[in-house]
N, C-alpha and C positions, 0 to 999 in steps of 0.2 A: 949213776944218773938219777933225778929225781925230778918229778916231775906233779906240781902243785896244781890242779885244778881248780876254780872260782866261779861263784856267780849264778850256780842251781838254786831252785826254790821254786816254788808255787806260784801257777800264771793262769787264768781262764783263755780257754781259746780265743784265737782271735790274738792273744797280745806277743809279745818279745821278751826275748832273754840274750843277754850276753854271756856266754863261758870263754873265760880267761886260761889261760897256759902257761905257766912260767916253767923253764926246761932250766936246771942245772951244768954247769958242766960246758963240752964244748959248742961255740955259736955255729960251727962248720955247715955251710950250704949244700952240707951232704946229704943229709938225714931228711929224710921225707917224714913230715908231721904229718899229723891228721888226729881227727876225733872218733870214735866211734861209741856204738851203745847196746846195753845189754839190759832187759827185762828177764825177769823168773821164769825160767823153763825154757828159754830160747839161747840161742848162742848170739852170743857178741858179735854185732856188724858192723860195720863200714860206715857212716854217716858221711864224712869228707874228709879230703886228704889234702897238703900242700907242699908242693918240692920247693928247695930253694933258690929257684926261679921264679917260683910264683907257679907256677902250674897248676892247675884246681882238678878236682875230681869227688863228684858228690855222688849220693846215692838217688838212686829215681826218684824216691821218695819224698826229697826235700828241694830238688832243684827248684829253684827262682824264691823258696824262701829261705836257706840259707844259706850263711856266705863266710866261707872261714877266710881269715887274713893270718897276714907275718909278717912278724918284725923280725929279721935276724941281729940288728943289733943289739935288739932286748933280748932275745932269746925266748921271746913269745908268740904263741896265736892266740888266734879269739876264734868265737862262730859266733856270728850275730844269728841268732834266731826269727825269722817274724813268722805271722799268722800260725800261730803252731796249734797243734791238733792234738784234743788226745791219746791218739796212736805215737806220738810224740814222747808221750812218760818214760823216764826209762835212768838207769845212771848212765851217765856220760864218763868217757872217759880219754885222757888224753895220750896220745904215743907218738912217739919218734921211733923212728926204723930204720935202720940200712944194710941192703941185703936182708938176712937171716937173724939179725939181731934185733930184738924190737923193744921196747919196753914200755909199760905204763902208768900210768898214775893212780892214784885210790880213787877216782870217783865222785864224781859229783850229781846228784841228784835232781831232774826236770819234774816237776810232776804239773802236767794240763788238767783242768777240771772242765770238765763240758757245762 
């Protein structure tokens, strides 16, 4: 499975970012996507997740501004970003799970400037 992340880079608060997803491998509406992020010194969290039904699930932190989608015929998400904050910085990163199996991608980079 391999899984290409897109679309970090440098934003002042206040603006948007789109990260892109493109999954490898099988389109199966098994596998619960989602993104999550990790900064230096802290562990890797949850930002939003989406099953293949569409089901959403974000972290407190970001509800109402961000908003992942899916395409399972592409075998894609996205997380539109807005108003982001610099508590926001962080590499992003993409995964598919199911069950016990999870995996992710290398990483793409937000960084907010205030």
């Amino acid at each position: 499975v391999q899984l290409q992340a897109s679309g970090g880079g440098l934003v002042q608060a206040g603006g948007s970012l789109r990260l892109s997803c493109a999954a490898s491998g099988s389109r199966s509406r098994i596998y619960l996507m989602g993104w999550y992020r990790q900064v230096p010194g802290k562990q890797r969290e949850l930002v939003a997740s989406i099953s293949g039904d569409g089901t959403t699930n974000y972290a407190d932190s970001v509800k109402g501004r961000f908003t992942i989608s899916r395409d399972n015929a592409e075998n894609t998400i996205d997380l539109q970003m807005n108003s982001l904050k610099p508590e926001d910085t962080a590499v992003y990163y993409c995964n598919r799970r199911y069950g016990a199996v999870s995996y992710f991608g290398q990483g793409t980079l937000v960084t907010v400037s205030s």
